[in-house]
C-alpha positions in Angstrom: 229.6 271.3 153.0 228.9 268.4 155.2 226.1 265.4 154.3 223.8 264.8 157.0 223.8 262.0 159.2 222.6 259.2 157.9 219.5 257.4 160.0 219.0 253.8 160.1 216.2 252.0 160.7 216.4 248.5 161.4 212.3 247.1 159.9 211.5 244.2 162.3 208.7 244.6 161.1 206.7 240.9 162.5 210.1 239.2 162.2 209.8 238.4 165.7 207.3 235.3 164.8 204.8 236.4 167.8 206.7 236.2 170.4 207.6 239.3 172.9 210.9 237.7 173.9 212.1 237.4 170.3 211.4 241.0 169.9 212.9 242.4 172.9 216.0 240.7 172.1 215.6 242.5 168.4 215.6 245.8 170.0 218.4 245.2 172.1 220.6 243.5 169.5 219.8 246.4 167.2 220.1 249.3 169.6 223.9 247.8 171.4 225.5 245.4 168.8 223.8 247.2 165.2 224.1 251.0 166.8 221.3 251.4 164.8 218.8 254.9 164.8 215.6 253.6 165.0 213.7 249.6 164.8 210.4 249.3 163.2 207.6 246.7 164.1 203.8 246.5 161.8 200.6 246.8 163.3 197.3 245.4 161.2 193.9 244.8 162.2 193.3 242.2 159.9 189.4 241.8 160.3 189.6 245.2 159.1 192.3 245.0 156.3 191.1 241.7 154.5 188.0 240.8 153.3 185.8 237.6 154.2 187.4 236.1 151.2 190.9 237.2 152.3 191.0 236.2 155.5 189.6 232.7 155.4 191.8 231.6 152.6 194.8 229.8 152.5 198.1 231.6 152.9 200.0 231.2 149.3 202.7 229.7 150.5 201.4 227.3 153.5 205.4 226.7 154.7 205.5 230.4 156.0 202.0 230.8 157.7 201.3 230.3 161.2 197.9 229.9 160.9 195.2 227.7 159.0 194.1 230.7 157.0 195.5 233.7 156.2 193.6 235.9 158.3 194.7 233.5 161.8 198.4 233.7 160.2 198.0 237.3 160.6 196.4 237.2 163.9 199.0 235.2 165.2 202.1 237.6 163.9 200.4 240.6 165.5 201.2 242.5 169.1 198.4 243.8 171.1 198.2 247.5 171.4 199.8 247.0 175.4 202.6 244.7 174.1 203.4 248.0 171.6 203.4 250.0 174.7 206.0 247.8 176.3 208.0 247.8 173.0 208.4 250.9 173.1 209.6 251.6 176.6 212.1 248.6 175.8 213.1 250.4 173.2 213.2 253.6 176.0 215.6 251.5 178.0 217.9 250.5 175.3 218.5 254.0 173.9 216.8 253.4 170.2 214.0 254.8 169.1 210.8 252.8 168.6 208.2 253.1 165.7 205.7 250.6 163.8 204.4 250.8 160.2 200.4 251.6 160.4 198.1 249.5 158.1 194.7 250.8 158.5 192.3 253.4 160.4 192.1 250.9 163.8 196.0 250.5 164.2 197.1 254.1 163.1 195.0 255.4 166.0 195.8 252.7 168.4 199.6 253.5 167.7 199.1 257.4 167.3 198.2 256.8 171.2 201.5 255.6 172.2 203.1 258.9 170.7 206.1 257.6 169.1 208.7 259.9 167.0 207.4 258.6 164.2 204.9 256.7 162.2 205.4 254.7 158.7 202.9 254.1 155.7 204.0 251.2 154.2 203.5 251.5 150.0 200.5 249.0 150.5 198.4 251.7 152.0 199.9 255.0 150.9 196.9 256.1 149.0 194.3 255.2 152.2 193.6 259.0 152.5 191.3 258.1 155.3 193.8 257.3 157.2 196.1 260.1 156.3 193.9 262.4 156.8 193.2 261.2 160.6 197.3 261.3 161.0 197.4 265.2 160.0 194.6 265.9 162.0 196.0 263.8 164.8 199.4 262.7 165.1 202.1 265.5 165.9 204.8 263.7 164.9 207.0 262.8 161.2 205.2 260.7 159.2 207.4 258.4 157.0 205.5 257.2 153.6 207.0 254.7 151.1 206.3 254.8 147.5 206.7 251.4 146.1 203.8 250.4 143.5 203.0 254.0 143.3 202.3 256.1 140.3 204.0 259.8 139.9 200.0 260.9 139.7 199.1 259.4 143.1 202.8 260.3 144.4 201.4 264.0 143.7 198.3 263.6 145.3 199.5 262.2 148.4 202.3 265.2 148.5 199.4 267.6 147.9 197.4 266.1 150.9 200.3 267.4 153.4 200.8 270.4 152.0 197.0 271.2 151.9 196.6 270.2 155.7 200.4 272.0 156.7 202.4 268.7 157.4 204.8 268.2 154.6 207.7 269.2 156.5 206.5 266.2 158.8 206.3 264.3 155.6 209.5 261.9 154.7 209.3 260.0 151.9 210.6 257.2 150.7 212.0 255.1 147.0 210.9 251.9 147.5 210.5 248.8 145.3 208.0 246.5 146.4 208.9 242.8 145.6 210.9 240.0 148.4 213.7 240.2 147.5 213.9 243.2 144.5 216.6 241.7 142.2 219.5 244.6 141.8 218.5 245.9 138.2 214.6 246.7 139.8 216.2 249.0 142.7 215.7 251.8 140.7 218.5 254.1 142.8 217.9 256.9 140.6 213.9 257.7 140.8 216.0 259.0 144.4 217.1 261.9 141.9 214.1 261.9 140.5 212.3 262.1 143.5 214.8 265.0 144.8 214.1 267.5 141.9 209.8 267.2 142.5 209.5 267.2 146.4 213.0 268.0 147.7 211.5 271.5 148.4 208.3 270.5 149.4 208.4 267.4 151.8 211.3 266.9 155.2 213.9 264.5 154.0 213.7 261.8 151.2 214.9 258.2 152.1 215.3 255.0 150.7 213.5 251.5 151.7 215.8 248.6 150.0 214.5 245.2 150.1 217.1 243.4 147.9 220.0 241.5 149.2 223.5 243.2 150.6 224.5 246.6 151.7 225.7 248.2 148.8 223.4 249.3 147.5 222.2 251.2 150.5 225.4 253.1 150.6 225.0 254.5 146.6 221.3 255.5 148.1 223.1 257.6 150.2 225.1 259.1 148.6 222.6 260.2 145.9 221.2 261.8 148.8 218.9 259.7 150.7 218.9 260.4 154.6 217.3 257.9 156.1 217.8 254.4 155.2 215.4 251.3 156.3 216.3 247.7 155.9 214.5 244.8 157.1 216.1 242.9 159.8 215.7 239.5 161.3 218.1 237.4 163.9 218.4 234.6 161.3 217.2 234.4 157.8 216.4 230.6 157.7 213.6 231.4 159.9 209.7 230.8 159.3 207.9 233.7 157.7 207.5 235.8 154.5 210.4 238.5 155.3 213.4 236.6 156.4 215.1 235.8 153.3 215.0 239.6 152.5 216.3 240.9 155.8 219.4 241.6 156.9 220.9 240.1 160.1 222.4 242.4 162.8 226.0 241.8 161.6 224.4 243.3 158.0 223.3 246.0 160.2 225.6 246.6 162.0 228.1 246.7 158.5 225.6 249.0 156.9 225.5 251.5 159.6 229.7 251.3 160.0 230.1 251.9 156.2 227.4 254.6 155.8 229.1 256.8 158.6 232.4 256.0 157.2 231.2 257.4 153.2 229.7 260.6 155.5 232.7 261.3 156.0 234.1 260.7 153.0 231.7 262.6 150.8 233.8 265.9 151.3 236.0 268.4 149.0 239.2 269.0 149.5 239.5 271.8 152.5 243.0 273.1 150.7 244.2 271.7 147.7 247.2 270.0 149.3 245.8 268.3 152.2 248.6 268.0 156.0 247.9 264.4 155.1 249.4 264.6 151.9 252.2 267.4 152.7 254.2 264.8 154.3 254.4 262.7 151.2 254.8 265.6 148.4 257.7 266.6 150.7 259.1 263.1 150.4 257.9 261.3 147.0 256.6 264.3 144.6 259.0 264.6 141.5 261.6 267.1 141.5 263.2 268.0 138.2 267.3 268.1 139.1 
């Protein structure tokens, strides 16, 4: 039996510090050096995501905002619905394939619009049924959901609103610990199993969302059977902004990707139980009793 392919999505998420340039050079460095599947920006509506309060206060750690209060930080990290629209025809031209993560009612229509393979939930929102409800109704497309700060009750009612409106086979979902970074002993790898023997049946793929530091764990997600893999991913980690230090940079990538295909190929039984490789040396180095 062969594993699937793995899919790798490089989570640019607003990594791109507001500026277009910065982002198209994300796409292209993750489509031609990382060989990546897929990149991943965010979309907000932050007027409609914060409160009052929210918005006008301070962001907790003032060397990582870009704005006086949290709310213009936010402003300032996000793309315009157009700018989206030329993402994702830069991502056209590049040969990878564009998506965002949708954080409320206003940007999970404005990005439904640009009808991109796929949309993500981030664990933040994943119990805004609103919103979900508009996506079954309509968005054609997979739906990606993550599952971090979740309960198994609420996991079950999300996976019950798909199958109620048809779209679970959209539905992929994914383990996911929500912290910046996720120290190694709060991955979690095997709520992957867990997650396997509840919804394997009943949802499209199961994948895992990592946000702790290296690639090896990423590789052990896969090979406990998560199919799509999503890392963040920044051009340089010393940057400004809340994600960086948990990102990878494209030579992370680019490893993770390499070493995932290579354990595909690896995660095999023996075809014959004396492989040609190995004929050659039983012929010359297996013990013969004289």
């Amino acid at each position: 039996m062969k594993n699937k392919q793995p899919y790798v999505i490089a989570e640019a998420g607003c990594n791109h510090k507001g500026e277009m340039e910065i982002a198209k050079e994300l796409i292209n460095v993750a489509a031609m050096f990382c060989h990546a599947d897929a990149i991943k920006f965010q979309k907000r509506c932050p007027k409609e995501l914060l409160t009052e309060e929210q918005y006008n206060a301070p962001h907790p750690n003032p060397a990582n905002s870009y704005g006086d209060t949290y709310g213009a930080h936010r402003e300032f990290l996000e793309f315009t619905v157009d700018q989206h629209a030329q993402l994702k025809e830069w991502c056209e031209e590049a040969g990878i394939t564009y998506s965002t993560s949708v954080w409320d009612m206003t940007s999970a229509q404005e990005i439904a619009g640009l009808k991109p393979e796929f949309i993500k939930i981030p664990s933040a929102c994943n119990n805004h049924f609103e919103m979900l409800q508009w996506l079954c109704d309509n968005y054609k497309g997979e739906i990606q959901l993550s599952f971090g700060m979740t309960t198994h009750e609420e996991e079950e009612e999300i996976i019950k609103l798909f199958e109620k409106n048809g779209r679970n086979k959209d539905l992929v979902i994914f383990n996911c610990t929500s912290g910046y970074p996720v120290p190694f002993e709060d991955v979690c790898l095997l709520e992957i199993k867990r997650m396997q023997e509840s919804y394997a049946q009943r949802v499209k793929k199961i994948g895992f969302s990592g946000h702790h530091l290296g690639i090896a764990v990423d590789v052990a997600a896969y090979t406990l059977g998560a199919e799509v893999i999503e890392r963040h991913y920044t051009l340089d980690r010393t940057w400004k902004g809340t994600d960086h230090a948990a990102s990878l940079e494209p030579d992370g990538i680019r490893k993770l990707v390499r070493n995932l295909k290579a354990v595909q190929k690896a995660l095999t039984y023996k075809e014959q139980e004396i492989l040609p490789i190995e004929q050659v040396q039983r012929d010359k180095l297996k013990y013969r009793k004289k």
